[in-house]
C-alpha positions in Angstrom: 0.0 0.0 0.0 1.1 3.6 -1.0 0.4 6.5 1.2 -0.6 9.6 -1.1 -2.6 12.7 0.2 -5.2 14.6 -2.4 -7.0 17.6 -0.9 -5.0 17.6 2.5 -6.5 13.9 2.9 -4.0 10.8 3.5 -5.3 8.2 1.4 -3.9 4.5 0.8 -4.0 2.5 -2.6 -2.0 -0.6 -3.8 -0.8 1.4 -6.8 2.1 -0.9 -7.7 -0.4 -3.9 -8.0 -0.6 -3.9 -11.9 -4.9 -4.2 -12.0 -4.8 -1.2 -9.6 -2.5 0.7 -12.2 -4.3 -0.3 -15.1 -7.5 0.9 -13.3 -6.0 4.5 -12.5 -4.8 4.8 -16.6 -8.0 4.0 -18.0 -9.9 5.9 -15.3 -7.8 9.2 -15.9 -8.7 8.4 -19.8 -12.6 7.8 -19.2 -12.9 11.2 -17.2 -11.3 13.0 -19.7 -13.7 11.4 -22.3 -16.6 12.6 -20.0 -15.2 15.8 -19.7 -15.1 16.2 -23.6 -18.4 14.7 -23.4 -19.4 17.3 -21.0 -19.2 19.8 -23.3 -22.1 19.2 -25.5 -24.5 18.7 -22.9 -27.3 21.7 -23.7 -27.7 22.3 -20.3 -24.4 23.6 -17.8 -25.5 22.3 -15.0 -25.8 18.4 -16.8 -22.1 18.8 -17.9 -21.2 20.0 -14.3 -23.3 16.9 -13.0 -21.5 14.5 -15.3 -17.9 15.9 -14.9 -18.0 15.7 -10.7 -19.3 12.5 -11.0 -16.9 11.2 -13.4 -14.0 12.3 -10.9 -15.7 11.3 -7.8 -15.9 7.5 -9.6 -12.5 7.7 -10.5 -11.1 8.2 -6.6 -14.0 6.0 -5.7 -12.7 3.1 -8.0 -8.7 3.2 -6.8 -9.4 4.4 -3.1 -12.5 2.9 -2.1 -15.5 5.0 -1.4 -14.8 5.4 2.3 -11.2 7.0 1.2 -13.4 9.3 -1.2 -15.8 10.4 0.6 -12.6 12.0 3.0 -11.7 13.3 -0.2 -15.0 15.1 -1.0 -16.8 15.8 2.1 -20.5 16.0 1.5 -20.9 17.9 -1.5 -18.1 19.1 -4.2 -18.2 21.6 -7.2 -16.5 21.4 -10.7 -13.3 23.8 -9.8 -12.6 21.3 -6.7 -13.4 18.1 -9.1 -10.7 19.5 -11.2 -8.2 20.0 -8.6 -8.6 16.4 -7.6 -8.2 15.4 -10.9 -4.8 17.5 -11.4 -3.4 15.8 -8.2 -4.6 12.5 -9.1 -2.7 13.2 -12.2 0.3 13.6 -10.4 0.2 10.4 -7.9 2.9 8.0 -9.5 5.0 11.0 -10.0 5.2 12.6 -7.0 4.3 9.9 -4.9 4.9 6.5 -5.9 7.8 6.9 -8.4 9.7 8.3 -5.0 9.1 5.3 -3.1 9.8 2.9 -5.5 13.2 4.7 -6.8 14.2 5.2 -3.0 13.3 0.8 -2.6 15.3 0.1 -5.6 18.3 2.1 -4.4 18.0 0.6 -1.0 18.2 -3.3 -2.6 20.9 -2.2 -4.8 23.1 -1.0 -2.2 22.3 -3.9 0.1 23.3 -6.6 -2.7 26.2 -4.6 -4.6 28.5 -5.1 -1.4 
């Protein structure tokens, strides 16, 4: 489990398991579908509707919905959606790249004597 904080929250995800990772790539790829999709909605308030919710589902699917809801408290707007999407973008490389780098180094200076 990595440790990674979005919106001042600690949350924990197995992000090196390879289902988890695959789940984050093609959940950061479906929100920015919706979000495209968001556009053509006649109605602001629908494409506001649809591009929360595709954000809130993403968390949701790689935290757990406990974890998300620590993320968005009771009720959320687009701006803050968006800002949880930028630091979700973000996660491997400012938070699990790190860790596994820092590991790595740790083995290699352990076996190289």
């Amino acid at each position: 489990m990595i440790e990674v904080v979005l919106q001042g929250q600690t949350l924990k995800a197995n992000l090196l398991n390879p289902e988890v990772s695959k789940r984050y790539e093609d959940g950061f790829d479906k929100v920015v579908k919706t979000f495209n999709e968001a556009a053509k909605c006649e109605r602001g308030s629908d494409g506001i509707r649809m591009q929360c919710q595709a954000v809130i589902d993403y968390v949701t699917d790689i935290f757990g919905e406990e974890q998300a809801k620590k993320v968005f408290g009771e009720s959320t707007d687009l701006l803050e959606c968006m800002d949880i999407l930028e630091e979700m973008y973000d996660i491997y490389e400012k938070h699990v790249t790190p860790k596994v780098t820092e590991k790595k180094q740790e083995l290699i200076d352990r076996f190289s004597k």
